[in-house]
Phi, psi and omega in degrees: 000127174305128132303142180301146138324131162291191189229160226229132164266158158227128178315104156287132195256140178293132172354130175261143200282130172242161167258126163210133172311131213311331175291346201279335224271129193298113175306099175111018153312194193201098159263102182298115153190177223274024148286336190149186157228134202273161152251168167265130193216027181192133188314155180263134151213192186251169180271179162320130134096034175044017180286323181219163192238145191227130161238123164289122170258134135198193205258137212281318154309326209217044172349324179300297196324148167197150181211136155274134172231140182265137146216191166271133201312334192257355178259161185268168175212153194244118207261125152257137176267167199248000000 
């Protein structure tokens, strides 16, 4: 006769931080940088001629705070996702 399977805890493991480019980024993402960490809180989108991408931010610690931040359509940003 099998023996029962023991039962497997699973580990919560924290978000994994991905690189994605600014258009790919997510309502409720997670940005690290050496201001603090923002969340994203309005779809990122581009100006005329897809050259730079603008996102509503704001900060996690400080809710009030909120920023649009530009970066260029072509840099990576390093994502935790929720």
């Amino acid at each position: 006769m099998a023996r029962p399977r023991p039962n497997k805890k699973r580990e919560s493991t924290p978000p994994a931080i991905r690189q994605v480019l600014p258009i790919e980024l997510q309502v409720g993402d997670r940005i690290a940088d050496e201001t603090g960490e923002w969340e994203v809180t309005v779809r990122p989108y581009t100006s005329p001629g897809g050259k730079n991408v603008h996102a509503r931010v704001r900060r996690m610690d400080q809710p009030a705070t909120a920023e649009e931040r530009t970066w260029g359509a072509h840099e990576r940003i390093n994502v935790r996702r929720a």
